[in-house]
Every structure is written in C-alpha cells, then in structure tokens.
N, C-alpha and C positions, 0 to 999 in steps of 0.2 A: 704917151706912156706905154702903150701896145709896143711900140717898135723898139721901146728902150728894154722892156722885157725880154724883146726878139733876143737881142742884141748879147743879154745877159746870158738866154738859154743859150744862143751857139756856143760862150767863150765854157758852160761846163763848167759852172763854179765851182764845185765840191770834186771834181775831177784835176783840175788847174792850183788850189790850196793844195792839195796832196800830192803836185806835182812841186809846189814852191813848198811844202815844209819836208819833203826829201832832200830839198837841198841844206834846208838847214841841220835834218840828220845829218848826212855827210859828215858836214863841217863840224857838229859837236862829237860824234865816232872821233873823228880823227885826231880834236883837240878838246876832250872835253870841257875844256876852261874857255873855248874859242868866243861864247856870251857876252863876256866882257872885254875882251881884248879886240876880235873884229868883227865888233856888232856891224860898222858900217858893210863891210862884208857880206854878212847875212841875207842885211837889207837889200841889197841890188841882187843878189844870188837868189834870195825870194822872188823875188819880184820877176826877172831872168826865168826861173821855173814855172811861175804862174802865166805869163804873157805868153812864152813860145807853147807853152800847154793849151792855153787859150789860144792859139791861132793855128795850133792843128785840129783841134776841135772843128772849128771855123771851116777851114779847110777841106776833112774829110764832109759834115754837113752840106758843101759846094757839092764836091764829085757824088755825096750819094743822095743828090735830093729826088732820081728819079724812085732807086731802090726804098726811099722814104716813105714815096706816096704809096707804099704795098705796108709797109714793116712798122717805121715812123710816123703817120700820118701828121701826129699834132707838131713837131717840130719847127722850128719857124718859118725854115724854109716851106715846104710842099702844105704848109697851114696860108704861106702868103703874107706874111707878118714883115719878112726880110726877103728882097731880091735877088737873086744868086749873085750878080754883080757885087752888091753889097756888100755879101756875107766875102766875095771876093777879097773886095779893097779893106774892108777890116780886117781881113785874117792879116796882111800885107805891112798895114800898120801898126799890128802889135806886134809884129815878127821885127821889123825892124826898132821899136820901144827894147824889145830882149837882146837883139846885139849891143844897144847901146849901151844897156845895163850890164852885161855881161864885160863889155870893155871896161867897166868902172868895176867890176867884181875884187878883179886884182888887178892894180894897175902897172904891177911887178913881171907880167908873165901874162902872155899870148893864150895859154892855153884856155883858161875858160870860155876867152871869143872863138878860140877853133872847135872847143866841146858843142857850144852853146851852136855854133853854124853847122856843124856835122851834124848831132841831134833834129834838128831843123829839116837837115835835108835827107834824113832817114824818115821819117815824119811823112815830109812831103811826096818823100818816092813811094812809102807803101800806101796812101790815099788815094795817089796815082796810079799805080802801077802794081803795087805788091801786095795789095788786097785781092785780086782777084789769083793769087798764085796758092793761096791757103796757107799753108803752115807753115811757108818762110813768111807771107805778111806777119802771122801772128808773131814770127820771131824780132821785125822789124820794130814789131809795138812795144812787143816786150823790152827791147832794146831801149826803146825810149822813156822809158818807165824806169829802167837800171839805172839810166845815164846821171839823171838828177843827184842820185847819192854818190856819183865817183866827182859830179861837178862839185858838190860842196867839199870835198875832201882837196881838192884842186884850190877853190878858193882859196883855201887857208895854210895851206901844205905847200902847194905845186906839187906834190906826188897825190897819188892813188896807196892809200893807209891800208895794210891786209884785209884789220876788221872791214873794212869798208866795202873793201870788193867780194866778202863772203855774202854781207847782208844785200848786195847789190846782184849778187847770182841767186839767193833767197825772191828776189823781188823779180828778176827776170822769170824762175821755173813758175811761181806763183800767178803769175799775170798771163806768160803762154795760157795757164788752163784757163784761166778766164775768158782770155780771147777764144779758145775751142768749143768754150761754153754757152759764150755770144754766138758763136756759127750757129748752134742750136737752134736759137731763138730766130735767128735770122734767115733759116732754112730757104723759106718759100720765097721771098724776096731775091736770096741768093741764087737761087736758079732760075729766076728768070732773067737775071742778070750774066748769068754765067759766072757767077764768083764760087771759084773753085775750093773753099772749104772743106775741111773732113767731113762732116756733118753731109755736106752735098756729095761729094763724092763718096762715100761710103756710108752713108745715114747714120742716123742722130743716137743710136744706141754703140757703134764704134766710136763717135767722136765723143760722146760720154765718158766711155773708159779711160781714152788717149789724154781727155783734159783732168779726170780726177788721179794718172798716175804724174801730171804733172804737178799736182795738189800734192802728192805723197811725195815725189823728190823734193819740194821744195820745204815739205816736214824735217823729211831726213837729215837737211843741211842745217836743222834750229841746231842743234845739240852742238856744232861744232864750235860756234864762239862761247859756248859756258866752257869747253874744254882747254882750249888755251887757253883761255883765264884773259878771255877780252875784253870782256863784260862783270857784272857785278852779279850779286846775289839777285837783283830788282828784276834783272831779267826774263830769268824764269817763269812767277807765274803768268805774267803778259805773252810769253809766248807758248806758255801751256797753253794758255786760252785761245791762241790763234790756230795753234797746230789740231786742237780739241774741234775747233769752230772747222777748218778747213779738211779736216776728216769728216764729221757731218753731212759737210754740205757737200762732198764726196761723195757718201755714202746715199743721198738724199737726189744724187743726178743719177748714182745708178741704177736706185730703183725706181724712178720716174723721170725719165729725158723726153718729155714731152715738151713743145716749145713755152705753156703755161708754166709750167714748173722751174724750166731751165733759165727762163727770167728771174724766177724770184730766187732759184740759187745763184747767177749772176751777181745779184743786189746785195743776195747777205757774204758773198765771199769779197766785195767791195770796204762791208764793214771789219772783218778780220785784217785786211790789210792796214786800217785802221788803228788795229790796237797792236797789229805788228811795228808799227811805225812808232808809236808808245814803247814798245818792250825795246828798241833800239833807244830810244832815247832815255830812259832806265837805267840800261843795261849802262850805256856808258856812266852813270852817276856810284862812283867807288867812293 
C-alpha cells in the first residue's frame, strides 16, 4: 500500500488533473459546443494531459532525488518508498500510454501526436538539462503548462483558435512566476547543486520581484479577451478573483521572500490558477 502511495505521490495528482483539464479548456475556448459533439476527443486529450503530466513529474522526482534529500526529504524517492529505477520505468510507461492517447486524440491529423511528443521532450530536456540554466528552465516549464490548452484547441479544430493562444500566453507569464517563486524555496538545495536560478544567483529578494512582475504581466493580459468580446459576461468575476488573488500573493512575496513564506505563496498562487481555469471555462458559456 506504501509503495502504491509512492507511486501516486510521484505522478502529482492535482498537478497532472490540471494539466488534463487544460486540455479540455482548449477544446471548449475553441468550440464551445465541443461537450457534445467530441466528447470522445476530450476523453483521450484528458487523459494525454494527465499521463505525460504524470511522467514528467516522475521524471524530474529521478534527476532531483539528490537535491531532495536537502529541500524534499519526505518525497518517495530520498523517503525510500520508490527506487530511482522505478520511478524510472514508470515515468516511461506513462509517457508512452500519452502518445497512444494522443494518436487516438484525433485521428484526422498528426498534430496532437507531434504536440503531445514535442511537449514531452521539452519536459524532459529541462529536468535534464534546463533546470539548472535558471530562467530559460523556468521558460521550458512554463511552456509545458501553455501547451495543454493549444493541444485541446488542436484536438478539435486542427488550428490554434486566438482566444486560445491569449489564455495560453495568460498561463505561460503566470506559471514563469511561480517557477521563480519555487527557486525561492529551493534556494539552499539549489546551490548546492549548482542550479542556477535567480533566487541563487541573485538572492531571493530579486527573484521575488522578477516573479511577482511576471504575476502582474500575466494580470495585464486578463482584460484582453473581455475586449474582443471572446468570452462572455461569466468571465469577469472569476478572473477578478484570480488577478485580485495573484496581486496578493505578489504583494505578500514582496514583503516577505523568505523560503517559509515563498512556499506557502507557491501553494496559494497554485489555487488562483485554479479559478483561472474556471473563469476560461465561463467565459466561453455565451
């Protein structure tokens, strides 16, 4: 039962659902009626976003089981629960379960197996490789965070829908700061590692600032789909609420970016994206 839990905490549950119901944003932005017409669609596009979610989780939990045992400790891996091999071959196996699904996405068009393999291997190059570069990893992640809602608009379209790519440049600036925000917390670990973050190379009161202006651009970009008239009146207060929340907790790293603190703003800008993902799906009900 231990090792089934392992198993569970590497894939990132609540991380991996909000990587598979972005996809189904996508697909509803782009076709609001898309519920009933290509439910099946949905389904493997879900599923496609949770599993390759789930196996970079997996993934980076491999390469950072050393930086764990400082930052992480309870994690499965550097806890002992899961074998690095393991956590290995399962990341492996769900990755290929998500191409499979992504082939059955649409079975009209290539592209969501080429999104779904590219994603993947952005993924895997910054756990590898582009984590310790700092602020282009962050852009790597962020990357893969967008991708989900250009995949659902792909399933259902074969194109990339406008609204789709505003709310998807919304979710990239949003998630950089989070990632700069994580450096925080990850400070001490990070240098012993040599992972070159802002937070490590510049300390934790500049990379504060750096990730709450990334909180504020990705404010600045809510107003645009009320203006072209992309979205509905439902919109609005859901992402009052986000833009409200993600100012906050801006304001709440600035004045305290100690690595206590910068967790638990971490956790509540986690929940704003949340109810951002809510205000997108709203927003399309006209």
């Amino acid at each position: 039962m231990g090792e089934l839990w392992g198993y569970l905490r590497l894939m990132r549950p609540v991380n991996s659902l909000m990587m598979g119901f972005a996809v189904i944003v996508g697909a509803v932005l782009a076709i609001p009626s898309v519920l009933g017409v290509f439910w099946l669609n949905l389904v493997f596009g879900f599923v496609t976003g949770f599993v390759l979610a789930a196996s970079s989780m997996a993934i980076n939990d491999y390469y950072d089981r050393e930086i764990d045992l400082v930052n992480e400790p309870n994690r499965p891996i550097p806890k002992g629960i899961i074998e690095p091999r393991e956590a290995l071959v399962f990341a492996f196996i769900l990755a290929l379960i998500g191409f499979a699904t992504a082939y059955l996405t649409n079975l009209t068009s290539f592209f969501c197996l080429a999104t779904a393999i590219i994603s993947w291997t952005v993924s895997v190059t910054y756990v590898t490789v582009g984590k310790r570069t700092g602020l282009l990893g962050n852009f790597l992640v962020s990357l893969c965070v967008a991708v989900p809602f250009l995949y659902g608009s792909l399933a259902v379209t074969n194109t990339i829908v406008l609204n789709v790519l505003i709310f998807a440049s919304m979710a990239f600036l949003s998630n950089t700061g989070r990632e700069i925000n994580k450096g925080i917390v990850d400070v001490k670990g990070d240098q012993a590692q040599s992972v070159k973050t802002l937070a490590v190379r510049f300390g934790e009161k500049n990379a504060a600032v750096v990730a709450a202006l990334f909180y504020f651009w990705a404010i600045l970009l809510s107003p645009i789909p009320w203006f072209l008239s992309l979205v509905s009146f439902w919109f609005i207060p859901l992402v009052a609420i986000t833009d409200v929340g993600l100012a906050a907790s801006s304001f709440m790293l600035l004045n305290d970016y100690s690595r206590e603190n910068a967790r638990k703003v971490k956790k509540i800008v986690l929940l704003w994206f949340v109810v951002g993902l809510l205000a997108f799906v709203f927003g399309a009900l006209k």
